[in-house]
C-alpha positions in Angstrom: 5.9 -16.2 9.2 8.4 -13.3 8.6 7.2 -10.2 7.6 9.9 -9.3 5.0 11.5 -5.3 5.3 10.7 -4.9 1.6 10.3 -6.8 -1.5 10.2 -6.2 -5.2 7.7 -6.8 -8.2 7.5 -5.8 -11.9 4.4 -4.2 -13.7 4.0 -2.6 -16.9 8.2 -3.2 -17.1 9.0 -1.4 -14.3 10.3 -2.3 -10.5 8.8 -1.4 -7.9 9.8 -2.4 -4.1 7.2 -2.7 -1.7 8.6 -1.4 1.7 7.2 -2.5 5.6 8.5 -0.8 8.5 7.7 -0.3 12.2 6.9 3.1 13.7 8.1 3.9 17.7 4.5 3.2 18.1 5.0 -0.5 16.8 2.4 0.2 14.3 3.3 -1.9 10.7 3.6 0.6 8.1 3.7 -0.7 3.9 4.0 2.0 0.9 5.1 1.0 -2.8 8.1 3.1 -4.0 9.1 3.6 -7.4 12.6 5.1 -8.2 12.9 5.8 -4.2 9.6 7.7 -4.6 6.2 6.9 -3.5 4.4 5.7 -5.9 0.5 6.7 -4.7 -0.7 8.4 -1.6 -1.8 5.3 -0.1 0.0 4.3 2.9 -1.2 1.1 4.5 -0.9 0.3 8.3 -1.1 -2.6 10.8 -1.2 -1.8 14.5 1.2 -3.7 16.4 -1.5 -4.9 19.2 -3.8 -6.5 16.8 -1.5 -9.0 14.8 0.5 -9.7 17.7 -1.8 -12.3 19.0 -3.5 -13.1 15.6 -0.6 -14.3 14.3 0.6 -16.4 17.3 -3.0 -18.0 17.3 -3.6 -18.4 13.5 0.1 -18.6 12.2 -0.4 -15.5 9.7 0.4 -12.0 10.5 -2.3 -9.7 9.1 0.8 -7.3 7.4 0.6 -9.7 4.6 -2.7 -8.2 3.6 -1.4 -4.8 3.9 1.6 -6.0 1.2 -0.9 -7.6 -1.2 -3.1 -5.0 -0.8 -0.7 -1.9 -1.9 0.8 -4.3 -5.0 -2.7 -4.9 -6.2 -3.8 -1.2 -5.8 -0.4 -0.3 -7.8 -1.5 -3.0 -11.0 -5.1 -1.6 -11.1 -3.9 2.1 -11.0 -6.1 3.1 -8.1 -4.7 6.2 -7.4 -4.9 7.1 -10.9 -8.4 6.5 -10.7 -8.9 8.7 -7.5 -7.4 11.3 -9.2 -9.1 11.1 -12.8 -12.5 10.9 -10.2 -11.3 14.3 -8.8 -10.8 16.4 -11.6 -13.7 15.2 -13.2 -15.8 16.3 -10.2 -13.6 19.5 -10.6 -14.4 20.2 -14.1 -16.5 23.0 -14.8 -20.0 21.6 -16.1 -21.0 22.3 -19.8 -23.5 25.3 -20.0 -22.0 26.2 -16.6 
């Protein structure tokens, strides 16, 4: 199975593109993008030594995790939820 060099989805109306790429190290990298911009701070990454044989035994390369995995985060607004959990813990207390 392919590991594609990007794809695209829609959420909320908008298009994002879903990006995979191989460092010099030959680990599998996978960010979202929006407008040519990241859209979170997640970055997701598959090292090259482990899917290499999982995929010739099983027939799936674990990347595809990785791509499901950063779509998913994007339609439940995890990062939004990282950062509302931030500034609420950086909120001075009432009474404080």
């Amino acid at each position: 199975m392919t590991i594609p060099q990007s794809r695209d989805f829609e959420f909320e109306g908008k298009k994002y593109e879903t990006r995979v790429w191989t460092d010099a190290e030959g680990t599998i990298n996978v960010r979202v993008y929006l407008e040519d911009k990241p859209v979170n701070g997640y970055e997701y990454l598959v090292h090259w030594d482990i899917p290499f044989g999982f995929q010739h035994k099983f027939g799936y390369h674990p990347a595809w995790d990785s791509i499901e995995t950063a779509e998913r985060d994007v339609k439940d607004k995890m990062w939004q939820k990282y950062v509302d959990a931030v500034r609420k813990t950086n909120e001075p207390s009432e009474g404080g």
